[in-house]
C-alpha positions in Angstrom: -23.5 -41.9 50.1 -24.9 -38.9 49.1 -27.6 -36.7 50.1 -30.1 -34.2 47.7 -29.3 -30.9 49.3 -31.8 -29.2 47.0 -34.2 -31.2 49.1 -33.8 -28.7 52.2 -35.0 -25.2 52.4 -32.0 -22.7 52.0 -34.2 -19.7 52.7 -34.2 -20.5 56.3 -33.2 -18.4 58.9 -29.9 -18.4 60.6 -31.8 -18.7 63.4 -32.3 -22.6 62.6 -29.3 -23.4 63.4 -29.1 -22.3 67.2 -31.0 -22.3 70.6 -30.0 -20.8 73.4 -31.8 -22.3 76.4 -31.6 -19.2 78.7 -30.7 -16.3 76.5 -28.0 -13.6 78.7 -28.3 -9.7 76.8 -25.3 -9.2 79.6 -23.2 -12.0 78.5 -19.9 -11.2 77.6 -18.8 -14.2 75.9 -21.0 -17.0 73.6 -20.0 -20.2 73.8 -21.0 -22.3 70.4 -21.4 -26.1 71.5 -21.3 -29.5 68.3 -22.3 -32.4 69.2 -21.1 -36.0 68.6 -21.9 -38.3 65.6 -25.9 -38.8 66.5 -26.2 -36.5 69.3 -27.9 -33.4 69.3 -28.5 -30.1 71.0 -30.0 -31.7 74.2 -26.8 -32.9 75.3 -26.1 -29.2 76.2 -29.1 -28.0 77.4 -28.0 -27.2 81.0 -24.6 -26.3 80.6 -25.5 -23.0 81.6 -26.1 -24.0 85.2 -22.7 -25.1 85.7 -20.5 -22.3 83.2 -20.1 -18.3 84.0 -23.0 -16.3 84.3 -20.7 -14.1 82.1 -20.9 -16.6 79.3 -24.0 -17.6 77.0 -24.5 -21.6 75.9 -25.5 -21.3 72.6 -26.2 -24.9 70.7 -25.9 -25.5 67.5 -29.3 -27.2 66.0 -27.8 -29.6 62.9 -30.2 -30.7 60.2 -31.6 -34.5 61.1 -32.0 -33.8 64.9 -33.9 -32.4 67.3 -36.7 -29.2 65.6 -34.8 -29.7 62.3 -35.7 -33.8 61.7 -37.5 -33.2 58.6 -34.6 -32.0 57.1 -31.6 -34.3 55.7 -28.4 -34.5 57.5 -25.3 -33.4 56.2 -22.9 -36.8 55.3 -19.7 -34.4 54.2 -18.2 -31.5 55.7 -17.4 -28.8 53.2 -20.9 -28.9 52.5 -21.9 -28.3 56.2 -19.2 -25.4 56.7 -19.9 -23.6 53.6 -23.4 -23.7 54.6 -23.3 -23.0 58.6 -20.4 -20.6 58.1 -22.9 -17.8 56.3 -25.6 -18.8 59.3 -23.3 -18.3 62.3 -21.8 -14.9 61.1 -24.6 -13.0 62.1 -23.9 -14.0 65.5 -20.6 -12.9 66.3 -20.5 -9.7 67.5 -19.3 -10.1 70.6 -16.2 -12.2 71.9 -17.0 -16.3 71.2 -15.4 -19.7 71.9 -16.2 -22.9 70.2 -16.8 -26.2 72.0 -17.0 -29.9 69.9 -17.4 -33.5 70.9 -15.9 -35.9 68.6 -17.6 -35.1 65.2 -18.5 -31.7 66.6 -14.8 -30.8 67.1 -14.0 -31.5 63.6 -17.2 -29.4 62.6 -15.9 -26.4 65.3 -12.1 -26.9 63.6 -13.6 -26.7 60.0 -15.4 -24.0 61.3 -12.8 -22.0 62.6 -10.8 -22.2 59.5 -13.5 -21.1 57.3 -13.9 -17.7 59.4 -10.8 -17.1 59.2 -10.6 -17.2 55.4 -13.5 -15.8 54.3 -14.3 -13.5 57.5 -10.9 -12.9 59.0 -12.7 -13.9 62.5 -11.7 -16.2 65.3 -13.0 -17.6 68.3 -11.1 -16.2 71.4 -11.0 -20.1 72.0 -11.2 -23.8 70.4 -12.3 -26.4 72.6 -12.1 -30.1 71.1 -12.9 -33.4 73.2 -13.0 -37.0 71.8 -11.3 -36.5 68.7 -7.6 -36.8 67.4 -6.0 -34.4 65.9 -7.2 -33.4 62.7 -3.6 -34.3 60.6 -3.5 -37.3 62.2 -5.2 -39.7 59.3 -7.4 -43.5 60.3 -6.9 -46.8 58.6 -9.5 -47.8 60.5 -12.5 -49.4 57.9 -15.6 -47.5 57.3 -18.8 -48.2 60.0 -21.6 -45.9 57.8 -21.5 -48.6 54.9 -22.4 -51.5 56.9 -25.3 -53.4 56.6 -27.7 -52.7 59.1 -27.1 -55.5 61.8 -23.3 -55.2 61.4 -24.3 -50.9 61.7 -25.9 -51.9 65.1 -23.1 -54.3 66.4 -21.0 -51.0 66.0 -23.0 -49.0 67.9 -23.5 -51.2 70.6 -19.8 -51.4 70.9 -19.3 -47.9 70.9 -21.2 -47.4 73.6 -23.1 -43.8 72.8 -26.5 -44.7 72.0 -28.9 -45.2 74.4 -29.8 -48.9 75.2 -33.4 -48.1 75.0 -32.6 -46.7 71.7 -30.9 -49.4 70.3 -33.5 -52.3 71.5 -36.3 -50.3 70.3 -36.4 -51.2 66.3 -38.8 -48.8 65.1 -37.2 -46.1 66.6 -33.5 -47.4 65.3 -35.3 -47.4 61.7 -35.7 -43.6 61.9 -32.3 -42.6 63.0 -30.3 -45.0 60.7 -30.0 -42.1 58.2 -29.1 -39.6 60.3 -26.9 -42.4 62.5 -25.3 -43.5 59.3 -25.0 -39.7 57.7 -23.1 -38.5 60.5 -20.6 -41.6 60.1 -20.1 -40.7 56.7 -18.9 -37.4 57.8 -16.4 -38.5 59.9 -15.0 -41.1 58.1 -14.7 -39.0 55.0 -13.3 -36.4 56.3 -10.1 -35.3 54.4 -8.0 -32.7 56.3 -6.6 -29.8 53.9 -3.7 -28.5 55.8 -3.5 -24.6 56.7 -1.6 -22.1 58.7 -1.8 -23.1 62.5 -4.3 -21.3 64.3 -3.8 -17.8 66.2 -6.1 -18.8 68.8 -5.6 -21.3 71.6 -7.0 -24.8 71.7 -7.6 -27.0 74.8 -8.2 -30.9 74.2 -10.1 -33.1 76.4 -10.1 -36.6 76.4 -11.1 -39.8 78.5 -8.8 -41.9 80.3 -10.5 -44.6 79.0 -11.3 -44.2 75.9 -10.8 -46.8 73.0 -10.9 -44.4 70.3 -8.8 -41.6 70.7 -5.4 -42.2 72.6 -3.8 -39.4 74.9 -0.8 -39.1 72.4 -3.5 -38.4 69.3 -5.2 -35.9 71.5 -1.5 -34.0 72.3 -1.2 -33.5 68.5 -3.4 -30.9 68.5 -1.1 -28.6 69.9 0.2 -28.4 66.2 -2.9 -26.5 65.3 -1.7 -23.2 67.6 0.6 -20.8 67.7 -1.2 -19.7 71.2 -1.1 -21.8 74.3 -2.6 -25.4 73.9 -4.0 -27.3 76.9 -4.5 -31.2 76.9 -6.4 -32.5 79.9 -7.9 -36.4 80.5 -10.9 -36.7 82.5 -12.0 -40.1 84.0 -14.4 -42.3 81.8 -14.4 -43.4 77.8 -14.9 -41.8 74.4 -18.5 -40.4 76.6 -17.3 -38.8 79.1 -19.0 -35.7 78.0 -22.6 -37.6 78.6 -22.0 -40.2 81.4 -19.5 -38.2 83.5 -19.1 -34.5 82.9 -18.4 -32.8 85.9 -14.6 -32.4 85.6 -15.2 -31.3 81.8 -17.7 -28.7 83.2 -15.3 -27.5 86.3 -12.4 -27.1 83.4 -14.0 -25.5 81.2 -15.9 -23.0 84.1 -12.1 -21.9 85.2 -11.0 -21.5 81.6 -13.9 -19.8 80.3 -13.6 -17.0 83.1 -10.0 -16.4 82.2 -11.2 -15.8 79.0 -13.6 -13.1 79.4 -11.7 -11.4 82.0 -9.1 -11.6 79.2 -11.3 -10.3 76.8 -12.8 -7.4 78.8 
């Protein structure tokens, strides 16, 4: 599966890819949110009423979703990082953390790596939920390849598109690509072992979720030399969507040590 990226406009602005629902000038820290495999932007839209006043939400806006649909969405991550990496640069001038669900905390891990090589630049913090570690390889068989009723089965099992989503056909037609890109990314993914990271990590994870086991999650604390943090909240692989409040209380407590760290 591969996607035309001469098809999208490269002189767009950094801007593109970010929005920042209530923008702070007296924040002290920027928090960079991913989403999950098909989610968007939305999911973190009010994040700020729960986090430190001290903090700004910033979401990143990936091609396929949200303002950026008519634009194709990335199916392979080098070609995501090389290309975000340049765009996120210009904002990081103050102290920042990373935050990733799933396929957005391999995206904020890739990420990280790449501003360390080419920028020398951390994030104070790396916040992962959903996903095993990154060394931590799948036989599992590829989902983005199935043909389309076995590609819906999948989802249905997985639980993280909307039911109204999934029962509505015309409106499955037109996220299919983006559905089936964002699988591809995953699934290819190849980690490309490095140093371990100077900055701390804390994963979250659901009690009850299928996919990612407590034990996978606990492996991340091979990607630190800093402290590492593993905490399960109560729900499956979606806990970030269905029941987020002890996710948002954590990462409230953590992000204020943070900035009073920083400052």
């Amino acid at each position: 599966m591969t996607v035309n990226r001469e098809a999208i406009n490269t002189s767009a602005s950094s801007a593109a890819w970010f929005s920042i629902a209530r923008p702070n000038p007296y924040a002290r820290m920027r928090l960079f949110c991913f989403p999950y495999a098909g989610g968007s932007s939305f999911l973190f839209h009010k994040w700020n009423q729960h986090l430190p006043s001290s903090v700004e939400i910033c979401t990143v806006q990936l091609p396929g979703r949200g303002t950026r649909t008519h634009e194709p969405a990335f199916d392979a991550i080098q070609p995501l990082i090389e290309t975000l990496g340049p765009a996120i640069y210009p904002f990081l001038q103050q102290p920042f953390a990373f935050f990733g669900h799933s396929m957005g905390a391999i995206i904020a891990f890739e990420l990280t790596l790449y501003l360390r090589r080419e920028y020398g630049l951390l994030p104070s913090h790396l916040f992962v939920s959903g996903r095993r570690a990154p060394q931590i390889s799948s036989d599992e068989p590829h989902v983005y390849d199935l043909p389309h009723d076995e590609f819906i089965s999948e989802l249905r099992r997985l639980n993280g598109t909307p039911l109204e989503a999934l029962e509505h056909p015309e409106l499955m037609e037109l996220m299919m690509p983006l559905l089936r890109a964002d699988f591809a990314l995953v699934e290819t993914y190849n980690y490309r072992p490095e140093p371990p990271l100077e900055c701390g990590i804390t994963a979250y994870g659901g009690l009850q979720d299928q996919e990612v086991s407590g034990d996978e999650l606990k492996a991340w604390h091979r990607q630190t030399r800093s402290a590492f943090r593993l905490q399960m909240m109560s729900g499956g692989h979606f806990f970030i969507q269905k029941e987020p409040e002890d996710l948002l209380r954590s990462l409230y407590s953590e992000l204020l040590q943070l900035v009073r760290k920083e400052y």
